[in-house]
C-alpha positions as CSV (number, residue, x, y, z in Angstrom):
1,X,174.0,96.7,83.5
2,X,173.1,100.1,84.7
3,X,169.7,99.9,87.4
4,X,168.1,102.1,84.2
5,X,168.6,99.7,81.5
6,X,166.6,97.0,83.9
7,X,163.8,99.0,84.5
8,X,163.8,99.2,80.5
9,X,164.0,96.1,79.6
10,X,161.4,95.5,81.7
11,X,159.4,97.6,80.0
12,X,159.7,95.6,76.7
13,X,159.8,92.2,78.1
14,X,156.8,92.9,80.0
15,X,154.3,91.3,77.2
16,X,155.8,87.8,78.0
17,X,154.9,87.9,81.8
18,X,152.8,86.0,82.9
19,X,149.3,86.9,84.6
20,X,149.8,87.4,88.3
21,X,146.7,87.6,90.3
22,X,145.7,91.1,88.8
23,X,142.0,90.4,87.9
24,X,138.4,92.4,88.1
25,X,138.5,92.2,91.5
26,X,141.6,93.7,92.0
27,X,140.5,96.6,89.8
28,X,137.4,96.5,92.3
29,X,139.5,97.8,95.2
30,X,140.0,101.2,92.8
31,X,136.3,102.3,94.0
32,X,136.8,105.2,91.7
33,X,136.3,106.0,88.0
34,X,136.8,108.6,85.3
35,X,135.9,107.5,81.9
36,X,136.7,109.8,78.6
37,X,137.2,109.5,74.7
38,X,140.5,107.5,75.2
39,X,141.6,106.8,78.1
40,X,139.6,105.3,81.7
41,X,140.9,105.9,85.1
42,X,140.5,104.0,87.6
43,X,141.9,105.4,91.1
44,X,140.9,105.6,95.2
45,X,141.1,109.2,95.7
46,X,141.6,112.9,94.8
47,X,138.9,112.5,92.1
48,X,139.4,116.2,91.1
49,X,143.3,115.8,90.5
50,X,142.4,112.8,87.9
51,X,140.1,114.8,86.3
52,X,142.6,117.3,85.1
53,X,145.0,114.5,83.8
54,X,142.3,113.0,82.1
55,X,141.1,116.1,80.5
56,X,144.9,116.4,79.1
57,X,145.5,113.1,78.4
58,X,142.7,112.9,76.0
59,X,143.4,116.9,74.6
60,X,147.2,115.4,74.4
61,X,145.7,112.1,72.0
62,X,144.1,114.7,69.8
63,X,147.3,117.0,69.2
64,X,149.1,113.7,68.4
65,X,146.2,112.9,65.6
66,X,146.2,116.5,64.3
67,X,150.0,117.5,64.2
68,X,152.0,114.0,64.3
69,X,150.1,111.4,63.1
70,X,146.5,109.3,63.1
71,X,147.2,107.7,66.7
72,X,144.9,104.5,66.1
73,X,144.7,102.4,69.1
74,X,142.2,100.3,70.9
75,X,140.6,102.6,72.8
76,X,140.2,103.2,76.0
77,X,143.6,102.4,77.3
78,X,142.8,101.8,80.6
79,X,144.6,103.5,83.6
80,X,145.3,102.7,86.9
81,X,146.7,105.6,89.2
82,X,147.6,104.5,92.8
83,X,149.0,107.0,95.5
84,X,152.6,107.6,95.3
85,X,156.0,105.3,94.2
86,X,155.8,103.0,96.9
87,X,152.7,101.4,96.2
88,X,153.7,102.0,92.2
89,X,156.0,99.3,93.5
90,X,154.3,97.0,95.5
91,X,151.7,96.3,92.3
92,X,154.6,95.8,90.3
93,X,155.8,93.5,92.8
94,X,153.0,91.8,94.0
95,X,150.9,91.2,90.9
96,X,153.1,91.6,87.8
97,X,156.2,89.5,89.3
98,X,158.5,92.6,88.9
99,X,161.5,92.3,91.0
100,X,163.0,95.5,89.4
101,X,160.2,98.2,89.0
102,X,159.9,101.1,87.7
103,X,159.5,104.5,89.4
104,X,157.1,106.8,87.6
105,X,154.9,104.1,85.5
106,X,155.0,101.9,83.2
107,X,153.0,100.3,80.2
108,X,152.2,97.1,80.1
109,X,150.8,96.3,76.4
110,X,149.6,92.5,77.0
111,X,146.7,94.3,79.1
112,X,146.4,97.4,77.5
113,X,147.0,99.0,81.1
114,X,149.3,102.3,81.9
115,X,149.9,102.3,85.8
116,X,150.9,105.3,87.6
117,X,150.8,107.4,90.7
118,X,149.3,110.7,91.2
119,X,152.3,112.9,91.3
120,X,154.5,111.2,88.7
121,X,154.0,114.5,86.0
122,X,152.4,114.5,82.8
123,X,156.2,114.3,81.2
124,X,155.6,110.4,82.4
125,X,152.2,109.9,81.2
126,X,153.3,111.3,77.6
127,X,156.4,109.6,77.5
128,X,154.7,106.2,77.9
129,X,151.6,106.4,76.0
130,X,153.5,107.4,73.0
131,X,155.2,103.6,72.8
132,X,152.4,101.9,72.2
133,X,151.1,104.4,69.9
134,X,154.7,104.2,68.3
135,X,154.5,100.2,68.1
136,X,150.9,100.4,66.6
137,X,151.0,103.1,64.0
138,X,155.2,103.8,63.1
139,X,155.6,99.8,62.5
140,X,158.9,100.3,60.4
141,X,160.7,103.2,62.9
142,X,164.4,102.2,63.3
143,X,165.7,100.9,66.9
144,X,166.7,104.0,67.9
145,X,163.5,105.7,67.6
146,X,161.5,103.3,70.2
147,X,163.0,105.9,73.0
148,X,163.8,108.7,70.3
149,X,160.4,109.3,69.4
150,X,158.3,108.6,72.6
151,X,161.1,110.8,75.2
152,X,160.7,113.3,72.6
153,X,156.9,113.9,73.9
154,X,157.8,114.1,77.4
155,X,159.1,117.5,77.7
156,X,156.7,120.5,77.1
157,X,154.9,124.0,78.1
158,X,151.3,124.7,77.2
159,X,148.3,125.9,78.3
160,X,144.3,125.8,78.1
161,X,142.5,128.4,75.7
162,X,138.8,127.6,76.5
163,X,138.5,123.7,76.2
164,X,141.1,123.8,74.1
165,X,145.1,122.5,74.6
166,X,148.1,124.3,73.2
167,X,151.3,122.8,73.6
168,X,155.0,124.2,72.9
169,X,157.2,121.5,72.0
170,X,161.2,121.8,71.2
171,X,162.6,121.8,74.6
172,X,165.6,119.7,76.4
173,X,165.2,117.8,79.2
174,X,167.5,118.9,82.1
175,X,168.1,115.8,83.9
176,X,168.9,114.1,80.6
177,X,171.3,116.2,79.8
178,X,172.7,116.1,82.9
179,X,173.0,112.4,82.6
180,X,174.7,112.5,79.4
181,X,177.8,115.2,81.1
182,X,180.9,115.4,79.6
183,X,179.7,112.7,77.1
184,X,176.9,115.2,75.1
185,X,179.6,116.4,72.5
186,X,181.2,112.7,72.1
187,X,177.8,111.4,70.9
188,X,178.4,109.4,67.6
189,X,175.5,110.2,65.8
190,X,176.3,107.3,62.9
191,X,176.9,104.8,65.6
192,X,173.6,105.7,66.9
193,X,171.6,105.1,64.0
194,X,173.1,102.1,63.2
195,X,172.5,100.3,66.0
196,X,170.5,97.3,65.7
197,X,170.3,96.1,69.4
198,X,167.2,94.7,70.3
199,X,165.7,96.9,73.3
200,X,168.2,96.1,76.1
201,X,170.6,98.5,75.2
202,X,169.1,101.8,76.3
203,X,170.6,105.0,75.5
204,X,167.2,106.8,75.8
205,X,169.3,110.4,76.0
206,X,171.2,109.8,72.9
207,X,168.5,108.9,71.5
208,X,166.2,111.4,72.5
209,X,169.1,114.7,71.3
210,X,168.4,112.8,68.1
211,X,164.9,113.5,67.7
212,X,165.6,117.3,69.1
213,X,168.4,117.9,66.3
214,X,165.3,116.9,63.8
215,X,162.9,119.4,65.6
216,X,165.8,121.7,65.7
217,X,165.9,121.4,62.0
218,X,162.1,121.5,61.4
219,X,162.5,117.9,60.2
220,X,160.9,116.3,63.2
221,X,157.2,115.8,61.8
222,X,159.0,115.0,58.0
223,X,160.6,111.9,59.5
224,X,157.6,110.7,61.5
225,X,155.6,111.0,58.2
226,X,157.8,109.2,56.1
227,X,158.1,106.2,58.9
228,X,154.4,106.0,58.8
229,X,154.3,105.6,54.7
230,X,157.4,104.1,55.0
231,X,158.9,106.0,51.9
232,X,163.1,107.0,51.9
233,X,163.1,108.6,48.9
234,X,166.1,107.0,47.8
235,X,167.8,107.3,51.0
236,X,169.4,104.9,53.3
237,X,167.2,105.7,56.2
238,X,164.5,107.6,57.3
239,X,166.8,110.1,59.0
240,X,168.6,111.0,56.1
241,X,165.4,111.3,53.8
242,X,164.1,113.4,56.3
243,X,166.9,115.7,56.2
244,X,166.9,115.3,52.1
245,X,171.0,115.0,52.8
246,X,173.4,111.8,53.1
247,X,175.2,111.0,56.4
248,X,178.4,112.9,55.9
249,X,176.9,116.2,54.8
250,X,174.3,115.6,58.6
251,X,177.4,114.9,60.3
252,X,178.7,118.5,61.1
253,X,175.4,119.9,61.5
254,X,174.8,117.2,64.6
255,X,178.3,118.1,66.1
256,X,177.3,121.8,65.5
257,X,174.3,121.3,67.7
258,X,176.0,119.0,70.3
259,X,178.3,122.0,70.8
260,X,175.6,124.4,71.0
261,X,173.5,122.3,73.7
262,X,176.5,122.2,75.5
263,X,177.0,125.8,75.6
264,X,173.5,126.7,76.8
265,X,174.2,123.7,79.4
266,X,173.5,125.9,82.3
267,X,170.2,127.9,81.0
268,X,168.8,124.3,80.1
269,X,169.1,123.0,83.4
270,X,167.5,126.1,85.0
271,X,163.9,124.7,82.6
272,X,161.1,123.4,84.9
273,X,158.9,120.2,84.8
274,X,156.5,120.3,82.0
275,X,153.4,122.2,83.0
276,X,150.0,123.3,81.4
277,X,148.8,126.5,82.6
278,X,145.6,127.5,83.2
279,X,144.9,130.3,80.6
280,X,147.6,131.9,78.0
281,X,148.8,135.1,80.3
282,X,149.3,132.9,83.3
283,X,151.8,130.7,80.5
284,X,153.0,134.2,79.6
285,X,154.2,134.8,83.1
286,X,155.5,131.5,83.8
287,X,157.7,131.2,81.0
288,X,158.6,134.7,81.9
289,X,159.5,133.8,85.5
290,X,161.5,130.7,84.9
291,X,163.3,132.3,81.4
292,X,161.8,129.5,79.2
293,X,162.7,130.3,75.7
294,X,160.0,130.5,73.1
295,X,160.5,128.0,70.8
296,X,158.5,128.0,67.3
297,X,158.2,125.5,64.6
């Protein structure tokens, strides 16, 4: 079992842990607080940095709402940012029993709690936020979409235009696909789908090219929708609905666009971390500098 697959099974077992120590007073030795609409930090330092992430976190909760779907939850999900990985590790350790923890952050839904570190990028914080949102409000998405449609979310470009957010969405993820090498064009999209294995077995890459061929196809947002009403028109799944096609006739579109990701391999992995700029012509030159592809929808 690969040191990844741990960490996420972690993640999904986490609800059956028990409580460890990690009471109001603990919280108390995070002197400092930053409350919004959904979300409430709770930190020891840079007061300013948290104060950007919150402003995006909550912009980031709205977008979902307008564009995705109604992201009900009970709000505030309550945040805990500590300094940097290693102590992400020692409060894994020391008061949630982890023996294998995670390096950027993790959820943990008995306790409604998102834990983080300062510099683990906002790819991190949307990437995990989206699963509980997922388990809430997409009750009937198939296996594969608990990592298709939350890694989805992690990878972006946007900017602020006044107090408002824009975000670009459509892009790969370069260390994922570096992960998935000479295995990219081999991936069987059927076998994917089909999988029923309980979260243990995480191909979150696969599964993640998965939701990008639906963006890719202007399909993403269909399929989400029809999780939520949970309508197939007719269809064996929620894929093929989306699509309006049956498996076969997907079939060589996916290994069409296997072969195409593979063929841009190299100008994919030259993409940056996600970023938000601070005003549209300094995302005009960044996206200029590092030859980021405009991507519409």
């Amino acid at each position: 079992m690969s040191f990844v697959t741990r960490i996420k099974i972690i993640v999904y077992c986490v609800m059956l842990l028990p409580l460890v120590g990690f009471t109001q007073s603990y919280l108390d030795q995070f002197p400092l607080r930053q409350q919004s609409k959904y979300f409430d930090f709770r930190f020891k330092r840079n007061r300013e940095h948290i104060k950007t992430i919150a402003r995006f976190a909550d912009n980031f909760i709205q977008i979902v709402n307008r564009d995705f779907f109604k992201a009900d939850f009970d709000y505030p999900i309550r945040v805990l940012v500590v300094e940097d990985s290693a102590a992400l590790q020692k409060i894994l350790r020391e008061q949630f029993d982890m023996a294998v923890a995670p390096h950027f952050g993790i959820f943990l839904y008995r306790y409604n709690l998102f834990i983080t570190y300062e510099d683990a990028g906002l790819g991190t914080f949307t990437h995990e936020i989206m699963h509980p949102l997922v388990e809430r409000n997409l009750k009937d998405r198939p296996v594969w979409a608990i990592e298709g449609i939350p890694t989805f979310f992690e990878k972006f470009y946007g900017y602020w235009q006044d107090d408002k957010l824009v975000l670009n969405w459509g892009y790969q993820n370069p260390w994922r696909i570096e992960m998935l090498g000479t295995n990219l064009t081999q991936i069987d999209l059927t076998a994917v789908l089909a999988t029923k294995q309980t979260p243990g077995d995480f191909r979150e890459s696969d599964r993640r090219l998965i939701s990008m061929f639906l963006w890719q196809q202007g399909k993403f947002k269909r399929f989400i929708e029809l999780i939520r009403t949970e309508h197939k028109n007719g269809y064996n799944s929620y894929f093929e609905a989306a699509m309006d096609l049956p498996l076969d006739k997907i079939v060589p579109l996916w290994q069409s666009y296997l072969s195409n990701v593979a063929t841009n391999r190299s100008e994919i992995m030259r993409l940056p971390s996600s970023a938000i700029l601070r005003d549209k012509a300094a995302f005009q030159s960044f996206v200029a500098h590092y030859r980021v592809p405009t991507i519409t929808q």
